[in-house]
C-alpha positions as CSV (number, residue, x, y, z in Angstrom):
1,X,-102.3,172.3,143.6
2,X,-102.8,176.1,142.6
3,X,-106.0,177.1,143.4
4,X,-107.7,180.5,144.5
5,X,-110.4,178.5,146.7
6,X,-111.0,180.0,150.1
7,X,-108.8,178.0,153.4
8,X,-110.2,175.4,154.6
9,X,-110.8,174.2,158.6
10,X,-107.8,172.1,159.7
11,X,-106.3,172.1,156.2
12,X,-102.7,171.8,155.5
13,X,-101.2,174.4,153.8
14,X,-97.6,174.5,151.5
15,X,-96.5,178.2,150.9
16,X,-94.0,178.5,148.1
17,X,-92.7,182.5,147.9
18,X,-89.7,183.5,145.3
19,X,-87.9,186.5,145.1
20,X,-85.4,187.9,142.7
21,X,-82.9,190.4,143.0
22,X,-79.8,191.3,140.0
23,X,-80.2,187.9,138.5
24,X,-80.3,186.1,141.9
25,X,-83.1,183.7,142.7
26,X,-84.6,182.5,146.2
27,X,-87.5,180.7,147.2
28,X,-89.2,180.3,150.4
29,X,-91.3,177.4,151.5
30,X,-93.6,176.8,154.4
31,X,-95.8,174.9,155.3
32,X,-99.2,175.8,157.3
33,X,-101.5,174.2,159.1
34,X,-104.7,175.5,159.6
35,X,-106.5,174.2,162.8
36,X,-106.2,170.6,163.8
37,X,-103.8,168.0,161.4
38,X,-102.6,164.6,161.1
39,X,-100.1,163.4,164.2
40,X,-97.2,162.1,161.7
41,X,-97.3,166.3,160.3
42,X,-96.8,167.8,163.9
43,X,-94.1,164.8,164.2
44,X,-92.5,166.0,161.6
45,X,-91.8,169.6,162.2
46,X,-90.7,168.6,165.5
47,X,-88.1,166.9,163.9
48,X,-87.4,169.3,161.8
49,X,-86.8,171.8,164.7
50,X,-84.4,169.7,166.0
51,X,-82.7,169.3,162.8
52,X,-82.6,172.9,162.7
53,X,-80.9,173.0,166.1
54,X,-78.1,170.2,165.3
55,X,-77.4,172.6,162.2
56,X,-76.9,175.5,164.3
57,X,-74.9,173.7,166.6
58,X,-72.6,172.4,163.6
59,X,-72.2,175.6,161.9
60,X,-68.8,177.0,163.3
61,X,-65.7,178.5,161.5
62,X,-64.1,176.0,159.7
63,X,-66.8,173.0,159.9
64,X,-67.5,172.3,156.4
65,X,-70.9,171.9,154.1
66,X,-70.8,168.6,154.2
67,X,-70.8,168.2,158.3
68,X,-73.5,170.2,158.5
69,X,-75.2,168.1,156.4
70,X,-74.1,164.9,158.1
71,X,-75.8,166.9,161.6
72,X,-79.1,167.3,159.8
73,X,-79.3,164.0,158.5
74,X,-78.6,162.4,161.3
75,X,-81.8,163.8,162.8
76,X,-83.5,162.7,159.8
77,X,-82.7,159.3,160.0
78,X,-83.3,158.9,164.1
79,X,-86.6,160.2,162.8
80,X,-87.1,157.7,159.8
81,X,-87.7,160.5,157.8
82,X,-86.1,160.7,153.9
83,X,-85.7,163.9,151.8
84,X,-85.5,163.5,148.0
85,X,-86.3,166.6,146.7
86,X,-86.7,170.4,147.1
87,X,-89.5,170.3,149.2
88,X,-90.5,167.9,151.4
89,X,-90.4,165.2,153.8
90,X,-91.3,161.7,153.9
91,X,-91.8,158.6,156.5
């Protein structure tokens, strides 16, 4: 939800940013979390570190998109997690 409300004590925090430059679009997403937070959160973005890392390792000359992908989900799945859309992860 957009909202100009103040932070709050251990609140969770999702950080969307966009650029644009000749016609080409990023975003940026992050999320935040402010003080202390649920166990399955700071589960996750340990598995997504090591995802992170298996991608890393994976991308080489000639290793294609789709091996990459396999690295990452991979982790995803010894982690139970799913990812069905742009942002986000879910048990």
């Amino acid at each position: 939800m957009w909202t100009d409300a103040p932070f709050e004590k251990d609140q969770t925090v999702a950080l969307e940013l966009g650029g644009t430059r000749k016609r080409y679009n990023a975003g940026l997403a992050r999320t935040v979390q402010l003080g202390k937070g649920p166990k399955k959160l700071f589960d996750t973005a340990s598995a997504v570190g090591e995802g992170l890392e298996a991608v890393l390792e994976t991308v080489t000359p000639g290793v294609t998109t789709g091996e990459v992908h396999r690295a990452w989900q991979a982790v995803l799945d010894q982690h139970g997690l799913v990812k069905e859309s742009r942002i986000g992860l879910w048990h």
